[in-house]
C-alpha positions in Angstrom: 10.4 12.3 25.3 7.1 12.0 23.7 6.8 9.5 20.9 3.5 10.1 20.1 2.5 11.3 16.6 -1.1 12.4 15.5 -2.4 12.5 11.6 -5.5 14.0 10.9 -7.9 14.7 8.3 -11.0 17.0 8.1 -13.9 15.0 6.5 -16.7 17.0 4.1 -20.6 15.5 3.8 -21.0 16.4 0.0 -24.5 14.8 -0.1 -26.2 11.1 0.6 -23.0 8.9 0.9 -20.3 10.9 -0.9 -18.1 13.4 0.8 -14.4 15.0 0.1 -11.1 14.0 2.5 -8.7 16.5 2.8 -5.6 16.8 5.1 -3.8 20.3 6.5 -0.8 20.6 4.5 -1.1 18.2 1.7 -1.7 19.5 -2.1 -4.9 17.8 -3.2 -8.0 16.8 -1.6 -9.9 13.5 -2.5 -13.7 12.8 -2.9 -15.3 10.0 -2.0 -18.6 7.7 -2.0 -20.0 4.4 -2.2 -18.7 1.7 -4.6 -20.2 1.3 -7.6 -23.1 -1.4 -7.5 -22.2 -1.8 -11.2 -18.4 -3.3 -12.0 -17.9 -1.6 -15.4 -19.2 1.8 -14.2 -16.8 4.5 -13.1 -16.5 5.0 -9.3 -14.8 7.3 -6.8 -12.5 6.3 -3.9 -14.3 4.8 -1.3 -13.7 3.6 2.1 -12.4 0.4 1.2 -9.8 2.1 -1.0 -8.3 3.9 1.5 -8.4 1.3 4.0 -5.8 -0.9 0.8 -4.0 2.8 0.7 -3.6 2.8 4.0 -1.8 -0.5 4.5 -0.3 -0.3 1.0 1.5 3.1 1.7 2.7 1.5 5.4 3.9 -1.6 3.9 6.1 0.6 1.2 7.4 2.7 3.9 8.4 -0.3 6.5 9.9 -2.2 3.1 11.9 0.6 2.3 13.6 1.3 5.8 14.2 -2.2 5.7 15.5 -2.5 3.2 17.6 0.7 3.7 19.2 -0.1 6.8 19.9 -3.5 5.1 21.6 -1.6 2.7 19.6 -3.4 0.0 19.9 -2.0 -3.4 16.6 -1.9 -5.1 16.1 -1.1 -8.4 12.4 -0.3 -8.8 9.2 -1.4 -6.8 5.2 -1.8 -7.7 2.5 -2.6 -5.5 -0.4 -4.0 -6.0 -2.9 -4.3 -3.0 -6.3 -5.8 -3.1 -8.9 -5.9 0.5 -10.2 -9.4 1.3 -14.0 -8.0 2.3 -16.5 -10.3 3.6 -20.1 -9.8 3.8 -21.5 -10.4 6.9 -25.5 -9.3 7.3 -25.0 -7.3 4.5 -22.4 -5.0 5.4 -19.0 -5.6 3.4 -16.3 -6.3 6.1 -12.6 -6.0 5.7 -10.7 -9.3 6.7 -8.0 -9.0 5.1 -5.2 -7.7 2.3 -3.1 -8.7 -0.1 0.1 -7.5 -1.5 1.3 -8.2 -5.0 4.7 -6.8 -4.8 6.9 -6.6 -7.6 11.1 -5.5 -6.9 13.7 -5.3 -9.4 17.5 -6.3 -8.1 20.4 -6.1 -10.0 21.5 -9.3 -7.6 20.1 -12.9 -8.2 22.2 -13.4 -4.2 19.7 -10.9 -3.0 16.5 -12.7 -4.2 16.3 -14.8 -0.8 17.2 -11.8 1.3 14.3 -9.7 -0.8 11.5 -12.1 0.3 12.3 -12.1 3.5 12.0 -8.7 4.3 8.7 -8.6 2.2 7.4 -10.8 4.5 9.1 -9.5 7.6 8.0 -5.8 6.5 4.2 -7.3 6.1 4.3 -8.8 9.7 5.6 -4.9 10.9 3.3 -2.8 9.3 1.6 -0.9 12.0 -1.7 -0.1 10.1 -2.8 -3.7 9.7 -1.5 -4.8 12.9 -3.6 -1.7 14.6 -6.5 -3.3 12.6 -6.3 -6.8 12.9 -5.6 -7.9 8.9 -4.4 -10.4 7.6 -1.8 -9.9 5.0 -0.7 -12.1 2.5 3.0 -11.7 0.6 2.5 -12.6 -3.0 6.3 -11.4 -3.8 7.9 -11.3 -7.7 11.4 -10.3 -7.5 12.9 -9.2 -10.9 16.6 -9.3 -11.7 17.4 -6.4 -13.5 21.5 -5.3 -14.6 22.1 -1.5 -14.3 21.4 -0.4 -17.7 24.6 2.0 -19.3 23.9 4.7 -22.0 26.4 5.6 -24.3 27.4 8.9 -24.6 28.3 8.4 -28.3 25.8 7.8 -31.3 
């Protein structure tokens, strides 16, 4: 049996360094360009967007099969993922990301358990292991008690 997989994308110049990503079977395209030279000025996806995206989306997916065949209950999770870029001879230069995740319980026992398959789901994602990232666990875990609604006003 053949365990390869392929993903692709088909890539659009739409003039000097902007362009439009758009993948067979998926609902939206995305357009893209250079990052903005100014920081309060309104900018498109660029490269170093997908590249977080990319890692971002694999860590979610490893933490949630994880966690899954754990049989953890999770409650709710947010990510927030940040590139480490270094300039080197003027060209900006991934090094590294970070991951800011946030995960609600509805177990204080679990807390321990929580961090370590963050970190363990950090050390297995594919994407920035293929690349050659670091990436740094900055966990939060929430406790959070199922919330009941009343039926009756």
């Amino acid at each position: 049996m053949n365990d390869s997989n392929e993903a692709r994308v088909t890539v659009i110049g739409a003039g000097g360094r902007n362009g439009i990503v758009h993948a067979e079977g998926v609902l939206s395209a995305i357009s893209f360009g250079p990052p903005s030279e100014r920081p309060d000025e309104p900018t498109c996806w660029t490269p170093e967007h997908f590249l977080i995206a990319a890692v971002a989306s694999c860590f979610i997916s490893t933490f949630s099969d994880v966690a899954e065949k754990s049989r953890l209950e999770i409650t709710s999770f947010i990510l927030d993922a940040e590139a480490v870029l270094e300039i080197n001879e003027g060209i900006r230069c991934p090094i590294g990301v970070n991951l800011r995740p946030i995960v609600s319980i509805s177990k204080e026992s679990n807390r321990n358990h929580v961090i370590q398959l963050l970190r363990q789901s950090a050390k297995q994602c594919s994407i920035a292991q293929s690349l050659r990232l670091s990436v740094v666990v900055f966990p939060v875990v929430e406790i959070r008690g199922k919330l009941s609604v009343s039926a009756t006003m």
